[in-house]
C-alpha positions in Angstrom: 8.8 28.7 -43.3 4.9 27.7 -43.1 5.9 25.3 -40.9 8.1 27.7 -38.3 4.8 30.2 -38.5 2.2 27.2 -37.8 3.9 26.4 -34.7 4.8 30.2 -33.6 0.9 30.5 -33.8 0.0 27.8 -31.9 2.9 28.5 -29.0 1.0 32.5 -28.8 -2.8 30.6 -28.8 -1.8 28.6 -26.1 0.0 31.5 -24.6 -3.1 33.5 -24.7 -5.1 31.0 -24.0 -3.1 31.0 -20.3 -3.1 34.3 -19.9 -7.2 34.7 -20.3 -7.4 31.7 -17.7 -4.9 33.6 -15.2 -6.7 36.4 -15.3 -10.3 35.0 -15.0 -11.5 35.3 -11.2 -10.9 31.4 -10.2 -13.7 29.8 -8.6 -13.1 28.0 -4.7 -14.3 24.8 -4.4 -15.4 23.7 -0.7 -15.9 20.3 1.2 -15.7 19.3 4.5 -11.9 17.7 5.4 -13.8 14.1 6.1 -9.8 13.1 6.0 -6.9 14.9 6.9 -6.7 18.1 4.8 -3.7 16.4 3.1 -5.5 13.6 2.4 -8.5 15.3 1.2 -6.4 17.9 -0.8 -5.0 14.3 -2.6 -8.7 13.6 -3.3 -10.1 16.6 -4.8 -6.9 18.3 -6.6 -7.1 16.1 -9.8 -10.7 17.4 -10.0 -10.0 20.9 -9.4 -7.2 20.3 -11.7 -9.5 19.1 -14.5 -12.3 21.2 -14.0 -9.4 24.0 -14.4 -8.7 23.0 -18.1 -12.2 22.7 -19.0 -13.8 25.8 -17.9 -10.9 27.7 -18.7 -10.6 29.2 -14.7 -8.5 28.3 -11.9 -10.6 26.0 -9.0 -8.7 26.2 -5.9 -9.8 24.4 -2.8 -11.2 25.8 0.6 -11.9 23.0 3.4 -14.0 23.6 6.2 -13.3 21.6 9.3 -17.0 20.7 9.9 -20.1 20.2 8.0 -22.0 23.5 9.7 -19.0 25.4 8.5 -19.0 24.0 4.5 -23.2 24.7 4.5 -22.2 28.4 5.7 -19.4 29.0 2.9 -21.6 27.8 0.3 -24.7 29.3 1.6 -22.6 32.4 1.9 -20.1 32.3 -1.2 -17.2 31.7 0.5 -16.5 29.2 -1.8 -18.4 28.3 -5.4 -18.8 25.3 -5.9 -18.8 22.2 -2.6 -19.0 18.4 -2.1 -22.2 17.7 0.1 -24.0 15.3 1.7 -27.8 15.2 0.5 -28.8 17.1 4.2 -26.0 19.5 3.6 -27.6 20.6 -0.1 -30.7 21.2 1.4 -29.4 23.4 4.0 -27.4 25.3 1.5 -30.6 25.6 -1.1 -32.8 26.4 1.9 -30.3 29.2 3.5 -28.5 30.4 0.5 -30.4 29.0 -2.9 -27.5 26.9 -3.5 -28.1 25.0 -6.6 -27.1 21.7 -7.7 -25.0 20.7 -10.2 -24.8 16.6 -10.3 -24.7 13.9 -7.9 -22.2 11.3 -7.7 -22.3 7.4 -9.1 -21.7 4.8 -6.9 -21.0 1.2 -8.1 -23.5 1.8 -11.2 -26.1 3.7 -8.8 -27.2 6.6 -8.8 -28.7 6.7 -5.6 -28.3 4.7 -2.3 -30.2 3.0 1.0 -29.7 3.2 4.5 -30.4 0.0 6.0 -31.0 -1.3 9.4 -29.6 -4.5 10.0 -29.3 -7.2 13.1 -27.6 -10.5 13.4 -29.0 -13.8 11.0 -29.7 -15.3 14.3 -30.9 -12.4 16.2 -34.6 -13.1 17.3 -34.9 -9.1 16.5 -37.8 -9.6 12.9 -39.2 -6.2 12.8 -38.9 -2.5 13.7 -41.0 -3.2 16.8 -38.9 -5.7 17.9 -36.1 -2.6 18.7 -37.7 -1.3 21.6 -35.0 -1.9 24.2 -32.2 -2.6 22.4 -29.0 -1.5 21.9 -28.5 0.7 18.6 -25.4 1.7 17.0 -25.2 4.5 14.5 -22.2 5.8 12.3 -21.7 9.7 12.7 -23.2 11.8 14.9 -23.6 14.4 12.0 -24.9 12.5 10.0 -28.8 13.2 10.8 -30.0 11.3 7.8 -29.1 8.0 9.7 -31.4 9.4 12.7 -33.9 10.3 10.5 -34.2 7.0 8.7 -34.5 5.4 12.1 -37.6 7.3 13.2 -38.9 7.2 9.7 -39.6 3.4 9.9 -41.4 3.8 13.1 -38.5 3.5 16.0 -37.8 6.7 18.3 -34.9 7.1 19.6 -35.6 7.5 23.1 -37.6 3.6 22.6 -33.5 2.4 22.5 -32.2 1.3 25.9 -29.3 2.7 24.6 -27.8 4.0 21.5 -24.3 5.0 20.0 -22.3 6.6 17.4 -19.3 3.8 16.1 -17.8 6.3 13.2 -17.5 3.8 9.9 -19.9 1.4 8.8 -17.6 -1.3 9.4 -17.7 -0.4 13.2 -21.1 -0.8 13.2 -21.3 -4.4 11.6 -18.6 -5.5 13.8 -20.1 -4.1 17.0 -23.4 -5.9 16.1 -21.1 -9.3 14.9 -19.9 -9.4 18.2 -22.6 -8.7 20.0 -22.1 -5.5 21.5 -25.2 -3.9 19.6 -28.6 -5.5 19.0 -28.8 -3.4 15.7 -27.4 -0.8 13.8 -27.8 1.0 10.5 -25.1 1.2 7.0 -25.2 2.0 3.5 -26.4 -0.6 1.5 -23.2 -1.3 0.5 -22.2 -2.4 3.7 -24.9 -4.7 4.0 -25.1 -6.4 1.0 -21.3 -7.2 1.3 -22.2 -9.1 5.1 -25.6 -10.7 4.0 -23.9 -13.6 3.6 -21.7 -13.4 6.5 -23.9 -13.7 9.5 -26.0 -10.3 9.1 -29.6 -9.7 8.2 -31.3 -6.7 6.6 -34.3 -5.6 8.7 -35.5 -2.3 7.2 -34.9 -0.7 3.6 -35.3 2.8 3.3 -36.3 4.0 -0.1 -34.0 5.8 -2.6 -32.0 8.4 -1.4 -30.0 11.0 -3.0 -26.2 10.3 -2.9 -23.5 12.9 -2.3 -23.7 15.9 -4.5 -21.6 19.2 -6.3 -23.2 21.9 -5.0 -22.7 25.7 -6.5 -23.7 29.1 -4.8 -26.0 31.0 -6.4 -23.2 33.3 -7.1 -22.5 31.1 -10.5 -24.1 32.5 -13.7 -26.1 30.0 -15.7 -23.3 29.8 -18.4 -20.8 28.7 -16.0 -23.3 26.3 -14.2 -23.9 24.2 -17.5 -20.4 24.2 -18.6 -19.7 22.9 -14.8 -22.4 20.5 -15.3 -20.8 19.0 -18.9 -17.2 18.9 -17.5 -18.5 16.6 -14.2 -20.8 14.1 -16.8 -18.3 14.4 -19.7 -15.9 11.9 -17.3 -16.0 8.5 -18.2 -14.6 6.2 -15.8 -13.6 3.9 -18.9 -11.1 6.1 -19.9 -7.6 5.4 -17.8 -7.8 9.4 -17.4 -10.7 10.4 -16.3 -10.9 7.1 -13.8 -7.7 8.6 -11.8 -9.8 11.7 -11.7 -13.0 9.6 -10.7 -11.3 6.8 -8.3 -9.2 10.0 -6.7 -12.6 11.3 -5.0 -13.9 7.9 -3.8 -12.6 4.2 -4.7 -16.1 3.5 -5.1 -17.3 5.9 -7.7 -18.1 5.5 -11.1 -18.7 9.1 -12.3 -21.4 11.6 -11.9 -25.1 11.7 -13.1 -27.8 14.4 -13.6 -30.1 15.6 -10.5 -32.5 18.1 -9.8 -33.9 19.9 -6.3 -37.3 17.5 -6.5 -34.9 14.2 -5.7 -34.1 15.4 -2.6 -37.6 15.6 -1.4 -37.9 12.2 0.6 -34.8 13.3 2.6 -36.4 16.8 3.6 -39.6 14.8 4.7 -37.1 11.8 6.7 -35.6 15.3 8.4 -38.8 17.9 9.1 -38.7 15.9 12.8 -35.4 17.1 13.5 -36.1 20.8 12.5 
């Protein structure tokens, strides 16, 4: 008999513990669809799907189809809670006091470099030695590769021509074969062809990586509990690495972060204001 009553009473928790989720107003989660949406969707729904369990609320996801759209749904809670680039936070926390919530890992780091790179025989040995050349950068919204250019002391206009390839491996190959003098990647990307015929030029310092964003919209309580549920994965676990590995192939977890990281990108970007 005790038995039949222990597991009646745990049947009508779990039941009510449904029923309080069901009824708690979910929170949207936002990105931009940097894949198909079907392929993003794959990406994101085990984390919406964990983050679900452990807040006790359903996360449903909202794509935008661009990066101006996803800074305006945050900005404007649309959606609660977004994946973003490091110039897309500041956007967000500039238009709408977006905060942050944690940044992403990436192969141990917490952080990442843009770096300019040429060919190991290229007679290219300093910024200077730019003027003229032919450039190629990655996305044309991706302004932080821009910015990272002027920042070391090249203008753009100083190219005699530039152009935007898409992926980072476009941009290695172009300059491979010749087709580019120069171009710029995640670090990443360069330290994997250092030893295969390409040569780092220029460093930039520590940057923020990608980031969770929320809208201001979300109450402190939920904001930590957020915060936990993001750094309580552990990409040791088999679970939580399906979770992890879904997002990116490349990520390890996530990691604390705070407004005052994000500094040296707002100074790289005050030109293009």
């Amino acid at each position: 008999m005790r038995i039949k009553i222990s597991v009646l009473l745990v049947v009508g928790l779990i039941s009510l513990a449904n029923t309080a989720m069901a009824t708690q107003k979910g929170l949207k989660f936002g990105s931009v669809a940097m894949d198909v949406p079907a392929d993003m969707h794959r990406r994101l729904t085990p984390l919406t799907q964990y983050l679900s369990h452990i807040i006790g609320r359903p996360v449903t996801l909202k794509l935008s189809k661009n990066m101006p759209a996803a800074i305006h749904a945050i900005s404007h809670q649309s959606v609660d809670l977004a994946y973003l680039t490091p110039v897309a936070y500041i956007r967000a926390h500039a238009g709408g006091q977006a905060r942050l919530v944690v940044k992403t890992v990436t192969r141990g780091k917490p952080s990442f470099k843009l770096m300019i790179i040429t060919r190991q025989d290229s007679p290219i040995k300093n910024i200077q030695g730019l003027v003229g050349k032919r450039f190629a950068f990655g996305d044309p919204a991706a302004l932080l590769q821009r910015a990272t250019v002027v920042g070391a002391g090249m203008p753009l206009e100083k190219f005699s021509r530039y152009k935007f390839l898409g992926h980072y491996d476009n941009i290695v190959r172009a300059v491979m074969r010749r087709d580019f003098d120069a171009g710029i990647v995640k670090d990443t990307m360069a330290y994997k062809w250092q030893s295969k015929g390409i040569r780092i030029l220029y460093s930039s310092p520590d940057l923020p990586p990608y980031n969770i964003t929320a809208s201001r919209a979300i109450d402190d309580t939920t904001l930590e509990k957020l915060k936990q549920a993001f750094l309580s994965l552990d990409v040791t676990h088999a679970s939580d690495r399906l979770i992890i590995k879904a997002l990116d192939k490349k990520y390890d977890g996530f990691a604390p972060t705070s407004d005052q990281e994000y500094d040296v990108v707002r100074q790289l970007i005050k030109p293009f204001k």
